[in-house]
Every structure is written in C-alpha cells, then in structure tokens.
C-alpha positions as CSV (number, residue, x, y, z in Angstrom):
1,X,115.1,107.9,121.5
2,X,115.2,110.2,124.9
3,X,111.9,110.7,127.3
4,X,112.0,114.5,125.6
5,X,111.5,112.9,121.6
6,X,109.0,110.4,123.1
7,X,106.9,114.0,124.5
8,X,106.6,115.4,121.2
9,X,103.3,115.3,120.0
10,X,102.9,113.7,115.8
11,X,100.8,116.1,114.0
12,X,99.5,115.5,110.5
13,X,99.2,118.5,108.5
14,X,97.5,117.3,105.0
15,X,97.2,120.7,103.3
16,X,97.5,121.4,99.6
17,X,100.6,123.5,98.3
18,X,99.3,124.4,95.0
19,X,97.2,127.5,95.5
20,X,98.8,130.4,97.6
21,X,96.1,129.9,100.0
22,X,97.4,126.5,100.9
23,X,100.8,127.6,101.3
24,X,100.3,130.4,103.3
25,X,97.8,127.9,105.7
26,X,100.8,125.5,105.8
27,X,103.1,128.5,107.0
28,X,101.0,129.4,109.7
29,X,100.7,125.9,110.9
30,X,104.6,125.2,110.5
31,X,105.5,128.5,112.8
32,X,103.1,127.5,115.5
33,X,104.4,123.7,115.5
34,X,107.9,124.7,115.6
35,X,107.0,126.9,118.5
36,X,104.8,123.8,120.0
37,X,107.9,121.5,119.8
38,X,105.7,119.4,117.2
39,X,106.9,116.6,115.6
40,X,105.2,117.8,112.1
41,X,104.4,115.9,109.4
42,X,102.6,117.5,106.0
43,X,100.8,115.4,103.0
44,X,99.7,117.0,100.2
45,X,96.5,115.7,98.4
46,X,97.5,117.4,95.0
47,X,100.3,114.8,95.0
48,X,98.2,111.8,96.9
49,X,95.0,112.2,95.9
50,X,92.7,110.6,98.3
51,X,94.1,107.2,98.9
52,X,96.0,107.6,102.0
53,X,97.2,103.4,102.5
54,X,100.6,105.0,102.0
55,X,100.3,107.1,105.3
56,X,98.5,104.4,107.7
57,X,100.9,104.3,109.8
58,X,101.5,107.6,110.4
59,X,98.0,108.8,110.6
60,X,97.7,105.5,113.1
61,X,100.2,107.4,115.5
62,X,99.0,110.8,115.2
63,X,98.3,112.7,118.1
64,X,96.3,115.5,116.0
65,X,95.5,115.9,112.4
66,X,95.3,119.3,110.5
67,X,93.4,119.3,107.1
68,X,91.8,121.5,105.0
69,X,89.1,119.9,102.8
70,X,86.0,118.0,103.6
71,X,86.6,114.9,101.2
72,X,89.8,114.1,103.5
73,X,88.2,114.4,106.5
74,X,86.1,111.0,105.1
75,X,89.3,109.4,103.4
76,X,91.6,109.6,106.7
77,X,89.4,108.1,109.7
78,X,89.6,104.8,108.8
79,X,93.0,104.9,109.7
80,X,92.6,107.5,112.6
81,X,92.1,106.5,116.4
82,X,88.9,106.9,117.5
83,X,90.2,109.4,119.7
84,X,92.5,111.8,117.5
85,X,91.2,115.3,117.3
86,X,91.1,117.0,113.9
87,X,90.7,120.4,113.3
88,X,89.3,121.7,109.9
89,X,90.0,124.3,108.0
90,X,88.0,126.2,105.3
91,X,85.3,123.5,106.4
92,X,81.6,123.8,107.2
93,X,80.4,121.5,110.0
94,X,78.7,118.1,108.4
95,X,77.3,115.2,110.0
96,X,79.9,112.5,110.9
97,X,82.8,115.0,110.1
98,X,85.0,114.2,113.2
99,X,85.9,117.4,113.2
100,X,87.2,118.3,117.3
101,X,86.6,122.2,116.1
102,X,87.0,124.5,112.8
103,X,88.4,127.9,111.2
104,X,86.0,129.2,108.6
105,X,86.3,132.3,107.0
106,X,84.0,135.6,107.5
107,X,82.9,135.3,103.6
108,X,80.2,138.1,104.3
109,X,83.0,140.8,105.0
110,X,85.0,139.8,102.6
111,X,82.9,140.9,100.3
112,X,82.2,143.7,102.2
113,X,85.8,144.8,102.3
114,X,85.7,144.6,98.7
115,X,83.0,146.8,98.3
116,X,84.5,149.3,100.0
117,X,87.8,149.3,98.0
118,X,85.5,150.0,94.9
119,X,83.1,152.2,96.9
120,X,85.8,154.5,97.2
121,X,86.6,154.5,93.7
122,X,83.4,156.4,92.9
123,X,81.9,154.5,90.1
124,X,78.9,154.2,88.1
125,X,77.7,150.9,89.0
126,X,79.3,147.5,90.8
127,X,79.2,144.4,89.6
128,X,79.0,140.3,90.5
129,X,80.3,137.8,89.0
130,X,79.4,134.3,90.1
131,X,80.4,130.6,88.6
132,X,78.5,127.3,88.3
133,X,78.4,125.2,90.3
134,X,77.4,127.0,93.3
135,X,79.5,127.4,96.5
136,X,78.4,128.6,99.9
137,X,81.7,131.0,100.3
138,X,80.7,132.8,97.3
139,X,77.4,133.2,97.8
140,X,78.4,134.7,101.3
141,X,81.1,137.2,100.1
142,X,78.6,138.2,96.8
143,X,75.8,138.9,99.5
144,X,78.5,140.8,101.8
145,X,79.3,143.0,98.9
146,X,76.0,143.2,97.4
147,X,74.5,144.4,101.1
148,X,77.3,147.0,101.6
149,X,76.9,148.3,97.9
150,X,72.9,148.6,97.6
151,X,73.3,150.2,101.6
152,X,74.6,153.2,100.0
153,X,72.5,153.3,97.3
154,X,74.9,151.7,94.4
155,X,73.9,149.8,91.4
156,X,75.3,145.9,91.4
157,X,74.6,144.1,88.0
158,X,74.7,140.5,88.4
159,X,75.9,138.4,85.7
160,X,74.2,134.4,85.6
161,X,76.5,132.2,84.3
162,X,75.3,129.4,82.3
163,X,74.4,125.7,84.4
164,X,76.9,123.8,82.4
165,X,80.1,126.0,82.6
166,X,82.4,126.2,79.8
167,X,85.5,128.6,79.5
168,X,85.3,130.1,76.2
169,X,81.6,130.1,75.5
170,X,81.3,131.6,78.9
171,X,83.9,134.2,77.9
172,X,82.1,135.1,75.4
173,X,79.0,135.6,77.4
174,X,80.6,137.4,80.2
175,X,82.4,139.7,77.3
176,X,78.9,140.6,75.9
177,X,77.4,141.4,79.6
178,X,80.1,143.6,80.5
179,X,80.0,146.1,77.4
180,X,76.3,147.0,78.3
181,X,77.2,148.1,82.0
182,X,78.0,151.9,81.9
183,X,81.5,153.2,82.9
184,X,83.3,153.1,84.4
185,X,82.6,150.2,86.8
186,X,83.7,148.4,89.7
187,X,83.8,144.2,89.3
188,X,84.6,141.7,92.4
189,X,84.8,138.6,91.6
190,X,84.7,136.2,94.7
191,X,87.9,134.7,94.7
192,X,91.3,135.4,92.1
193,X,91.1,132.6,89.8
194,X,87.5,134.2,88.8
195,X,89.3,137.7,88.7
196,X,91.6,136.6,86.2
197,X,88.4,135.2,84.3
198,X,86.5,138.6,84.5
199,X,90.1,140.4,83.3
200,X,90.4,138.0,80.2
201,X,86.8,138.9,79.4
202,X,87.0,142.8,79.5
203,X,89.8,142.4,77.1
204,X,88.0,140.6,74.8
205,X,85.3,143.5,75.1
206,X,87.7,145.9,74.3
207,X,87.0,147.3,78.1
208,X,90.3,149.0,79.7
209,X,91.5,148.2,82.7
210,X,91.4,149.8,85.2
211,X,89.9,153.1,82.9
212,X,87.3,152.2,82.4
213,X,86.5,148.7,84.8
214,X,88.4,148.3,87.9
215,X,88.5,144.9,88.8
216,X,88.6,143.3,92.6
217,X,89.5,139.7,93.4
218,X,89.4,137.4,97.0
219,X,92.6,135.5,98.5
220,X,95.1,137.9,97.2
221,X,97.4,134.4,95.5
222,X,100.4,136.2,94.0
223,X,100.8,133.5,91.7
224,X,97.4,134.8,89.8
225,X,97.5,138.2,90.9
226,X,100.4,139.6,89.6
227,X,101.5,137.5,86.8
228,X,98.6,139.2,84.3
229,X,98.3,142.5,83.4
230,X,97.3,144.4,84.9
231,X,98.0,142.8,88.2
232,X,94.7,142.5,90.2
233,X,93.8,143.8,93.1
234,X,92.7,141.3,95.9
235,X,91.0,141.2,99.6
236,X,93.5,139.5,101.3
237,X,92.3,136.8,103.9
238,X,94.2,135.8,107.0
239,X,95.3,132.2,105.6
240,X,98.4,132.6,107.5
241,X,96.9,133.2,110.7
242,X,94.6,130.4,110.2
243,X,97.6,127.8,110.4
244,X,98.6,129.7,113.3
245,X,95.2,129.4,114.8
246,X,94.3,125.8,114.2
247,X,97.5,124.7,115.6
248,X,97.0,126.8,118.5
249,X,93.5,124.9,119.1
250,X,94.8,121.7,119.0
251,X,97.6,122.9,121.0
252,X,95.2,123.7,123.8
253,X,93.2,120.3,123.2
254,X,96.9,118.5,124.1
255,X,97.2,121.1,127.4
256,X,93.6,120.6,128.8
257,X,92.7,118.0,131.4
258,X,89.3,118.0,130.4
259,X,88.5,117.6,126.9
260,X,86.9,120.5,125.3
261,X,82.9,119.7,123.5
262,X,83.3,119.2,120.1
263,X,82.9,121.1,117.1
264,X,83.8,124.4,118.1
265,X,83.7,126.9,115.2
266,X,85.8,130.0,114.7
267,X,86.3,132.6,112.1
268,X,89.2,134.1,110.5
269,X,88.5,137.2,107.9
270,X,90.4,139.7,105.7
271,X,93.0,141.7,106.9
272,X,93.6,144.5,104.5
273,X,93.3,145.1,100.4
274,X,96.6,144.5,98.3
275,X,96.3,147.3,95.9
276,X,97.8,147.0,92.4
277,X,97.2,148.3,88.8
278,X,93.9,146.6,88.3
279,X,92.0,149.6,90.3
280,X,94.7,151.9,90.3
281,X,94.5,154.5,86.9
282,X,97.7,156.2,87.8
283,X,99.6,153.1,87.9
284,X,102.6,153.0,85.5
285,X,103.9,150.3,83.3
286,X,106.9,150.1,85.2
287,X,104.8,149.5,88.8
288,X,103.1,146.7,87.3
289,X,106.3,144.9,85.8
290,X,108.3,145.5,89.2
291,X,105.1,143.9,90.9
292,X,105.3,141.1,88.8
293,X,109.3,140.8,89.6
294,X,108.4,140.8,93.2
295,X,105.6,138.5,93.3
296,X,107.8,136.0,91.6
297,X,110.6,136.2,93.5
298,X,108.0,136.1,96.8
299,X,106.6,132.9,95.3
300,X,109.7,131.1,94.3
301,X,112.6,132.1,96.7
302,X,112.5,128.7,98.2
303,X,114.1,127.3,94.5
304,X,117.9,127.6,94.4
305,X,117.7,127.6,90.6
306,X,115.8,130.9,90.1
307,X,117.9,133.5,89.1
308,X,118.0,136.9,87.8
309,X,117.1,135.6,84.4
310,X,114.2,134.2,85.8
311,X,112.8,137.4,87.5
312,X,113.0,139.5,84.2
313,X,111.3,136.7,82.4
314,X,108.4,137.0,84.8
315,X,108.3,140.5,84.1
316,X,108.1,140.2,80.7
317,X,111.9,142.2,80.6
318,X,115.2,141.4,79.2
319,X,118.1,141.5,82.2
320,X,119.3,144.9,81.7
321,X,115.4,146.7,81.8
322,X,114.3,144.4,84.8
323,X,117.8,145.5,86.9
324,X,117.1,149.2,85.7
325,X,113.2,148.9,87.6
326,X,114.9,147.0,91.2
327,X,117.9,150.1,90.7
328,X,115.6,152.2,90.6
329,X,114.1,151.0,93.9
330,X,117.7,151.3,95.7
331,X,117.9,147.3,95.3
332,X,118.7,145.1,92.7
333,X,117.2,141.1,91.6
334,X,119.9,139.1,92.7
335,X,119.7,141.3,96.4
336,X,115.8,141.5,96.7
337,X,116.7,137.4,96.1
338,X,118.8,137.1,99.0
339,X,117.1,139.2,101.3
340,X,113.5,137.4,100.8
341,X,115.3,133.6,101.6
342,X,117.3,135.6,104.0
343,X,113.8,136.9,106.2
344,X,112.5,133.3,105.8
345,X,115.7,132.0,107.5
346,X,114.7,134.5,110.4
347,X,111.6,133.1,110.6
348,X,112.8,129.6,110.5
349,X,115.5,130.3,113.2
350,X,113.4,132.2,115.3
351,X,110.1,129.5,115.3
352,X,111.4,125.9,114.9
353,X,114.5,123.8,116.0
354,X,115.1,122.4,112.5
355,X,118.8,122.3,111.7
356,X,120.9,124.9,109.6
357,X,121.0,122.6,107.2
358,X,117.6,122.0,106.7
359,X,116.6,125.5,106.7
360,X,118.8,126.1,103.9
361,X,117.2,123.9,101.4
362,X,114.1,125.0,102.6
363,X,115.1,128.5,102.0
364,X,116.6,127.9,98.4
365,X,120.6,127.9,99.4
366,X,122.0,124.7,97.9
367,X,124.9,125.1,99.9
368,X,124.6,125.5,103.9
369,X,128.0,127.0,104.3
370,X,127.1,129.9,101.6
371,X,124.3,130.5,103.9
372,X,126.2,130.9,106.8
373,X,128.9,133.0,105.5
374,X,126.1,135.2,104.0
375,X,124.2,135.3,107.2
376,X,127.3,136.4,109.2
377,X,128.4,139.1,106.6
378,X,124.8,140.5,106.6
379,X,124.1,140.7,110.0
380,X,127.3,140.6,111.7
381,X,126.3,137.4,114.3
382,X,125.7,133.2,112.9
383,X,122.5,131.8,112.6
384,X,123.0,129.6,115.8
385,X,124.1,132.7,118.2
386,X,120.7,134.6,116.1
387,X,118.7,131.8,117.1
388,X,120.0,131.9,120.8
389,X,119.0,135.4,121.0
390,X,115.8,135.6,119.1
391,X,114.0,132.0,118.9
392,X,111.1,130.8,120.9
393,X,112.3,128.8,124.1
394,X,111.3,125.3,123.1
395,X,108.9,122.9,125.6
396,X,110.8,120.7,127.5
C-alpha cells in the first residue's frame, strides 16, 4: 500500500437503498467522496438490520461515519472510536446521539411549497391528510401548508386518522371523508407513500383525479410517483444535495486543525414541484404512460437486464404502442436506455477514480468493452481521455 492509499480517509456511509430518498442521499454522498478522494464504504440496514458484528472492523477503522436514521446512530458506537465524527441525516438532535453535526429538512416549507402548487390551482377547499403514529416531519410540513393556505383565506379540512391504523378500514374512512369535501379540491399528503394512499381512496369514492381532486405528495420517489395512475405530483426535496452536504461537513471536520463544537445543525429544503397528471386536467393518457416509461427506465438503468420489454410493461403497453409514445418524442426505449446509463457514466468519470470497469456494472453494461465502443461512437473521445478533460483533480 503507497503513503497516498494510507491518506485516504475510510468513510462509512450506512444509508438505506430502498426508498428513492435513500438512493438519491447515497448519490450525493458518492459524488462528493469521489471528489474527496474517500475511501467509501456503504451498508444498508434494509439488508443488515441493526446488528452490525459483521462490520466491526470496519466501523473500528473508520475515519467518519454517514447515517441516516436515529436507531443506527445507537447500534454503531459500540464499535466506533470514541473519537469518529458522525454526521446525521434526516435526524433530530437527541441526547447521547454522537452526532458531530446534522442535515434536517425545512418540513415547514415543504408544505408550504405544496400549498402553493395547489394555491394556484384555484380550488374550493385544501385538504390534510395525516397518519398514526405521529411524526414530527409531518406535523411540520402539515403546519407549513396549513399556515400558507389559511394566510390567504383558504379552507383546509383535516382528516383524523384512527389511533390504531389499519389499511383497508382506514381506506374506507378516508374514502367516506373525502366525498363530503366540495370540488373540486386540493389534497397534500405529507410524504408519497401517503399520496398513493389518498389516490387509492378517491378511487374508491368514485372522485376523479385530478377533475375533480388534485392530489400533492412530498419526496418526489419516482418509484411511487409515477407507477399509479395518475402519476402524482410531488414537492421535491434536495436529498441529493444532502449527500453532497454531509460529506462536505465531514470533509471540513478532516481539513480543520481545530475541531469544530459539536452538533451543528443545518437544513436542506425543496427545490422545485415535479408536475404530473395528478394536478394537471389537460394531461393526456399518453403523458402519463410516457412518464411512467421514463420513471422506470430512471429507476432501473443501473440493471443490464431491463430491456425494451420491460419499459412497455411499466407503462402498461405492448412494444409496438410504448416505441410509438418515445418516437413520438424524437427518441426511442432502447436509446432513452443508453443515454440515461450513458449520463451516469459522465458523472461517474467526471467525480470519482473508480475504474472503467466498475463504472460499467454500476451503470448496467455487462460488458466494459460495449461501453467503451459505445462511449467512443457517441461522443467521439474514450472514457479515460473524457475523464482527463472533465473530472475533478483528485487530492494528493
């Protein structure tokens, strides 16, 4: 091992991939370690759980630890220094945390953001729906949007869920609530798994969407957002730039001479509305299917068994119908394919040292020298003469 692999600095990234949220957390962090020259490691609790024997050794060298939920802040220091910063993320300060500093999101404009979307929408009245148990985040983005609606005079309707919650007999109950609010009306639901819900319910009302209830969500995850229909409109939160902000804290914890006081806490908060058929009335069918084609293909170019068969199954489309919706668009399934692993091969290139090799797999090309042929014939240069020009200098 040379002096230069004994610099790098072991980071623990123990995010989970499940949710889009995680992922696009894990994204930001994996850019700004690449950039950082980090040796980075990621676990994933959905695989794990909490019993991290497995990773004693690692987490026993770790010069910094990334996570993103309070219960592993508890499971991991018995087998941290005493000494090893760890930044949160997504977590409130707590006693005995040993948190070094957090990202927590601005819940209160969240809401806010979404009350604007439907604000401009020009409804009857706006309505909440919360769940059981409580959760301080959604409490905060209910209050930003209730504050923003009830500043301009709206109406928000608040629907109480029952203590114990149960999916279909709080279906039910939601589907009765709804079909006594006049219309049309304006719903956010604090986050999209909860959007979904409320979407499932008007149905079962016999309420259209988005005639006669438009329908706003939090977290904008593809993976629930556009594989329903109508797809559902969502606040989207800066996730992505978390990553890229926690890392760059504990970056600067590494650089300073003097160690920083603990606990600092900083905010991330939406940054913009993805708009689909959910609030849109003048959305066609065919928007909402190619939506769906995209969202898949976003969410899955890493696999290098998805194919064009694939797609139209996620739109709910034989072949020939989905290739007629990505013609129409001046692209076609198997191309929109190749250029989404193709931009995240950019990004790879450009942000980290890993080798071609490892970027392919990463990227969903099973064969590295298909990548590199393709890469030359798109762009006209290799990947390692595109990296030369267009990648970060790495630390010495």
């Amino acid at each position: 091992m040379t002096g230069k692999d004994k610099a790098k600095k072991l980071v623990v990234a123990i995010v989970s991939t499940s949710t889009g949220v995680g992922r696009a957390v894990l994204r930001g962090i994996t850019a700004a370690a690449g950039k950082f020259g980090w040796t980075l490691e990621t676990i994933d609790p959905d695989l794990t759980g909490n019993d991290f024997l497995l990773f004693a050794n690692m987490l026993g060298k770790a010069d910094g630890v990334i996570v993103r939920l309070k219960e592993i802040c508890q499971a991991i220091r018995p087998y941290l220094r005493a000494d090893t910063p760890m930044i949160g993320i997504d977590i409130r300060t707590f006693p005995d945390s040993g948190l070094w500093a957090t990202l927590i999101p601005d819940n209160a404009k969240i809401g806010a953001v979404a009350a604007e979307e439907l604000l401009s929408k020009g409804l009857k009245c706006y309505a909440l729906v919360p769940t059981r148990p409580k959760r301080y985040w959604g409490e905060e983005r209910d209050r930003g949007f209730r504050e923003r609606i009830c500043a301009v005079g709206g109406d928000v309707r608040i629907y109480e869920p029952h203590e114990a919650w149960r999916a279909s007999a709080e279906n039910e109950a939601l589907s009765n609530w709804l079909a006594t609010l006049p219309r049309p009306f304006g719903l956010f639901a604090r986050n999209d798994v909860l959007a979904r819900f409320a979407l499932s319910a008007c149905k079962s009302a016999g309420i259209g969407v988005p005639d006669e209830a438009m329908i706003v969500g939090a977290d904008n995850d593809e993976g629930l957002c556009l594989f329903c229909s109508p797809s559902l409109t969502s606040v989207q939160i800066d996730h992505e730039g978390a990553g890229r902000r926690a890392a760059e804290a504990l970056q600067g914890y590494f650089g300073s001479k003097t160690k920083p006081p603990r606990m600092v806490t900083m905010r991330f908060g939406p940054c913009g509305v993805a708009r689909r058929a959910s609030t849109n009335v003048d959305a066609p069918e065919g928007d909402q299917r190619l939506s769906a084609g995209l969202g898949f293909i976003a969410s899955h170019s890493d696999n290098p068994f998805i194919g064009v068969g694939d797609v139209a199954a996620a739109m709910g489309l034989g072949r020939r119908q989905a290739e007629r919706l990505f013609r129409a668009e001046g692209t076609s399934i198997r191309r929109k394919l190749e250029e989404t692993r193709l931009a995240h091969v950019k990004s790879l290139l450009a942000t980290t040292s890993l080798p071609l090799r490892s970027i392919a797999a990463e990227c969903g090309f099973y064969s590295v020298i298909y990548l590199f042929g393709l890469f030359r014939k798109r762009f006209g240069i290799s990947p390692g003469a595109w990296r030369r020009t267009h990648g970060d200098p790495q630390p010495s």
